[in-house]
C-alpha positions in Angstrom: 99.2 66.4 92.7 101.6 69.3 93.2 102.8 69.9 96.7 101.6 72.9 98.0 104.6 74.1 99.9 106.7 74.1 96.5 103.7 75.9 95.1 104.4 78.7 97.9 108.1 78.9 97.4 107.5 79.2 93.6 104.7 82.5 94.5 107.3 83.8 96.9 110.1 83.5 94.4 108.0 85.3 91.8 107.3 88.3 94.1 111.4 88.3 96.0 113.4 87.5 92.9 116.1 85.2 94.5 116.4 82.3 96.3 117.9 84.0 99.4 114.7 86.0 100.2 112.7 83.5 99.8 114.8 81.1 101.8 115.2 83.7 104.4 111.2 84.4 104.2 110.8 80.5 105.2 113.6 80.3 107.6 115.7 78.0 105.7 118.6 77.6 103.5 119.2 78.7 100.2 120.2 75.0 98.9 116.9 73.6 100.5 114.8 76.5 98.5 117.1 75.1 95.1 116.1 71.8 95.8 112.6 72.3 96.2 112.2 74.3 93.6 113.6 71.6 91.2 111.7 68.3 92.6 108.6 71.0 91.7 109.4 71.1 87.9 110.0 67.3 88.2 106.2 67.1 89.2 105.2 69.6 87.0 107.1 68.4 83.9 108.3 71.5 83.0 111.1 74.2 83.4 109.7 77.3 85.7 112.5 79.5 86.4 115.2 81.6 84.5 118.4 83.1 85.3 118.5 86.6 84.4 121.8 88.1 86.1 121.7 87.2 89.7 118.1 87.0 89.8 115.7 84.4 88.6 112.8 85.1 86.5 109.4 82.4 86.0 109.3 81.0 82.8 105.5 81.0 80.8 104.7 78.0 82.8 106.0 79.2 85.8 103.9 82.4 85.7 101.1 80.4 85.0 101.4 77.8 87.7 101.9 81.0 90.1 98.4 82.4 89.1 97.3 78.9 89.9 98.6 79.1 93.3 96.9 82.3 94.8 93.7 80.0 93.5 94.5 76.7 95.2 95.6 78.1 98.5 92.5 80.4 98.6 89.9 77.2 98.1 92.0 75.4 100.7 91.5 78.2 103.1 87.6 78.7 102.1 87.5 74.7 102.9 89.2 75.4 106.4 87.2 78.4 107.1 83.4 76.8 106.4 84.7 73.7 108.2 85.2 75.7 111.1 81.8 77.5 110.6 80.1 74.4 111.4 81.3 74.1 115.0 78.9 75.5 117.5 81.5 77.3 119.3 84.7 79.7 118.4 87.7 78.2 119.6 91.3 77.9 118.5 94.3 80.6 118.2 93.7 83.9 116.1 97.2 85.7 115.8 97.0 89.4 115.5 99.3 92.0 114.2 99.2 95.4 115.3 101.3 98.8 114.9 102.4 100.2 118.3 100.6 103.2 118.8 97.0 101.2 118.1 98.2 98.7 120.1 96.8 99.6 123.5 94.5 101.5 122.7 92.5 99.3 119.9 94.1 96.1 119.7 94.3 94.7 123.3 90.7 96.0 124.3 89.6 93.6 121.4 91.5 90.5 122.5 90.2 90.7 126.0 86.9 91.3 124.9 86.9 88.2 122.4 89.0 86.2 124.9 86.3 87.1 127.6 83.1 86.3 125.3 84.8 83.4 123.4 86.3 81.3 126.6 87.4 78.5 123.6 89.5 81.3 121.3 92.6 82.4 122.4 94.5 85.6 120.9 97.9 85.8 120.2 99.2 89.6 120.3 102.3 90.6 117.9 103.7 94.0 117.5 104.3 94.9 113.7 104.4 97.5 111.7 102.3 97.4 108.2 105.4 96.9 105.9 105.9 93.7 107.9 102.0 92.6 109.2 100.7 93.0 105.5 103.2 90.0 104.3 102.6 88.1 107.3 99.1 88.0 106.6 99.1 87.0 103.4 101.9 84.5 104.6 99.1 82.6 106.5 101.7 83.6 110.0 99.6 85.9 111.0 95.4 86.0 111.2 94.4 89.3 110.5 96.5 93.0 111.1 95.5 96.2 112.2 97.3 98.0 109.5 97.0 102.3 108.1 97.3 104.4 105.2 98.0 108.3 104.5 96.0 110.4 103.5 98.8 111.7 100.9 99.1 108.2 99.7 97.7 104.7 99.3 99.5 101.0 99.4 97.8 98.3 96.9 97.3 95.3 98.6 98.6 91.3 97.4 95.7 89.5 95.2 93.7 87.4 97.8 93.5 90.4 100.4 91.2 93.0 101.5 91.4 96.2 104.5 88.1 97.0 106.0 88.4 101.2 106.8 87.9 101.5 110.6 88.5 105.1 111.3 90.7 108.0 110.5 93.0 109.2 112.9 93.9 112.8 112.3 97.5 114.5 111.8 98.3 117.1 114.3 101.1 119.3 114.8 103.3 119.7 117.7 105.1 122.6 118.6 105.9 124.8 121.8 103.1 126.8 123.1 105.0 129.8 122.6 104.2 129.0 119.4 100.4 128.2 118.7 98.9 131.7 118.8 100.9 132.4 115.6 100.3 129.0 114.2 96.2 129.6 115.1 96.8 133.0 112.6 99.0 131.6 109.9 98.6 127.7 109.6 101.6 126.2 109.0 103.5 129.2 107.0 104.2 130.6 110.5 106.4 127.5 111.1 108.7 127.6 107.5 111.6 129.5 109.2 111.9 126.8 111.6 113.2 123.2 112.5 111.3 120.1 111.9 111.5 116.2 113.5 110.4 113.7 111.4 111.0 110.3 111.1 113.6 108.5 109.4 113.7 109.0 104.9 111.5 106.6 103.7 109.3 106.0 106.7 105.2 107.3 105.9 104.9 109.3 108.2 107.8 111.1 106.4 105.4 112.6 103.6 102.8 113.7 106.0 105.5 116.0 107.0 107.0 117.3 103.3 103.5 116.8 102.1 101.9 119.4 104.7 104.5 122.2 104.6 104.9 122.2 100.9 101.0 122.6 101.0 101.7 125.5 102.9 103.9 127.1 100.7 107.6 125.8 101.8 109.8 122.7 102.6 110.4 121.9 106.0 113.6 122.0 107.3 114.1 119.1 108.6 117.2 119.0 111.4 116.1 116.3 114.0 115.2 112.4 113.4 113.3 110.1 115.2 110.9 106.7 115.0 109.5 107.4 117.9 106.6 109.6 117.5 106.9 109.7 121.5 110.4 110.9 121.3 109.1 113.3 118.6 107.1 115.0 121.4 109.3 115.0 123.7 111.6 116.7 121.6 108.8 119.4 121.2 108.8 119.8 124.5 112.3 120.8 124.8 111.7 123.1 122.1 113.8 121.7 119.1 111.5 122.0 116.7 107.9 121.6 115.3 106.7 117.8 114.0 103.7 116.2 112.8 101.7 113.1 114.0 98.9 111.1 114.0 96.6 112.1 116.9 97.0 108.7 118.4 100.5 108.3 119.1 100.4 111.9 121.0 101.2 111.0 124.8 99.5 112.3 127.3 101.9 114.5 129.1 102.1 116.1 125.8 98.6 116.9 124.8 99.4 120.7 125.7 101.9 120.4 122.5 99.1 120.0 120.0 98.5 123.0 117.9 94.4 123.9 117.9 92.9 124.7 114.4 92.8 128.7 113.6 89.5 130.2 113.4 89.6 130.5 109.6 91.3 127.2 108.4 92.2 124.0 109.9 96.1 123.6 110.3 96.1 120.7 108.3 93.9 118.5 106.7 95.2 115.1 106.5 95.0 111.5 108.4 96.4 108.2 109.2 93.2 105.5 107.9 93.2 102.8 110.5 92.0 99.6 109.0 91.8 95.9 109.7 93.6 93.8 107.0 93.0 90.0 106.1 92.8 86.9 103.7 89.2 87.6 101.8 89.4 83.5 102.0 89.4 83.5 105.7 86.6 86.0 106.1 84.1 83.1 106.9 86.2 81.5 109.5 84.3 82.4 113.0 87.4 83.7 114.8 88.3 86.1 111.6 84.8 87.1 111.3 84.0 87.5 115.2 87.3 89.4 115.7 86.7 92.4 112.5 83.5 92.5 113.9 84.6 93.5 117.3 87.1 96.3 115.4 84.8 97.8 113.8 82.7 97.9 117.2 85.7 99.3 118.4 86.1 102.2 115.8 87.6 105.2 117.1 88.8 103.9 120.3 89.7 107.1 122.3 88.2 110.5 121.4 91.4 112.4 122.8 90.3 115.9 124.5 92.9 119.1 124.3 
């Protein structure tokens, strides 16, 4: 029998590429990963791995015993889940992973509701963003994440994992009310003259930004950067510049900052899709199925009034 925590390193290598990711993935040494690695093609009989420059690359076998893996840890994780499913009660620990600005307003509502019905099952909160709650998942550290797409662009998912759509949350755009009676008449064109905030190069919300004013006819300007879409609005306030965000994340001393829709044509026509992320082989385990259950009761948390 193969062990399975070799079987993981060897998946983890195939998807990081060298032994330092991977060992820094697991929270150990580089030598350990080496060493495992090679008592696993000991049991297996065969060699699994290939230097190609400073990366290493899975032999035939290797890729083979890889697409084996996502298989075996899936039916031990079906095994767990409808051993679980016989108990009368949920109990245990379900670790969440959620993105700040759904945080309060989705994610800890749900807990105390499950903690409250569910006296056995305890939630464990952690603050992630997608890039990093999407691996963690699939990484069996984390339960299930509340995780979100763009509207201007989509993320495939690892094999063994699904996202069920909760809501959209829509893109707004902040500027200084000085502003808005133009913006209400022009849409976005009346803003191409002018400075931007957005978020660092590379982040997503990035593109809902370029995306938006090129729709519009023009690329923003973009002369202030933040991660905070908090900071964003409080930038707005002080009048450096236009942004946009998800409606969400909008604070609400700021609320005044959101733009309205014209009477012709909406601003903007694009979201942020909210949805709840997890193993498909943990879908019949009571806490996983009790807790997207109670998201999707939850859907569209706060209808937010301007």
């Amino acid at each position: 029998m193969y062990d399975v925590k070799r079987l993981i390193l060897l998946r983890d290598l195939a998807e990081y590429a060298t032994m330092s990711a991977v060992a820094e993935l697991h929270g150990i040494t580089t030598s350990a990963v080496s060493q495992q690695l090679r008592t696993l093609e000991d049991e297996v009989g065969a060699v699994l791995t290939r230097r190609d420059g400073r990366t290493l690359r899975l032999t035939g076998a290797g890729r083979v015993l890889v697409d084996h893996t996502a298989r075996v840890l899936a039916a031990l994780e079906e095994a767990e889940s409808a051993v679980a499913a016989t108990g009368d009660v949920i109990t245990g620990v379900l670790t969440v992973a959620c993105f700040q600005t759904a945080m309060a307003q989705l994610a800890l509502p749900v807990a105390a509701g499950l903690e409250s019905a569910h006296p056995g099952l305890r939630i464990r909160l952690i603050e992630s963003m997608p890039v990093d709650s999407v691996p963690a998942v699939r990484n069996q550290e984390v339960d299930l994440a509340i995780t979100y797409t763009y509207s201007f662009g989509a993320t495939d998912l690892p094999t063994g994992m699904t996202t069920d759509y909760l809501f959209d949350d829509p893109l707004v755009v902040l500027a200084p009310t000085a502003w808005h009676e133009r913006i209400s008449e022009m849409g976005l064109a009346a803003l191409a003259e002018t400075d931007w905030i957005a978020a660092a190069d590379g982040a997503p919300s990035v593109q809902s930004v370029v995306f938006s004013c090129r729709q519009a006819g023009f690329t923003p300007r973009i002369q202030h950067r933040s991660n905070s879409f908090a900071m964003m609005a409080v930038m707005v306030g002080h009048g450096f510049g236009a942004t946009i965000v998800p409606q969400m994340s909008v604070p609400d001393d700021f609320r005044h900052l959101v733009s309205q829709p014209g009477v012709t044509q909406p601003i903007i026509d694009g979201a942020r899709r909210l949805g709840v992320t997890y193993r498909q082989a943990s879908s019949e385990r009571p806490a996983v199925a009790e807790a997207v259950r109670a998201f999707h009761r939850r859907v569209r948390p706060v209808e937010l009034a301007f």
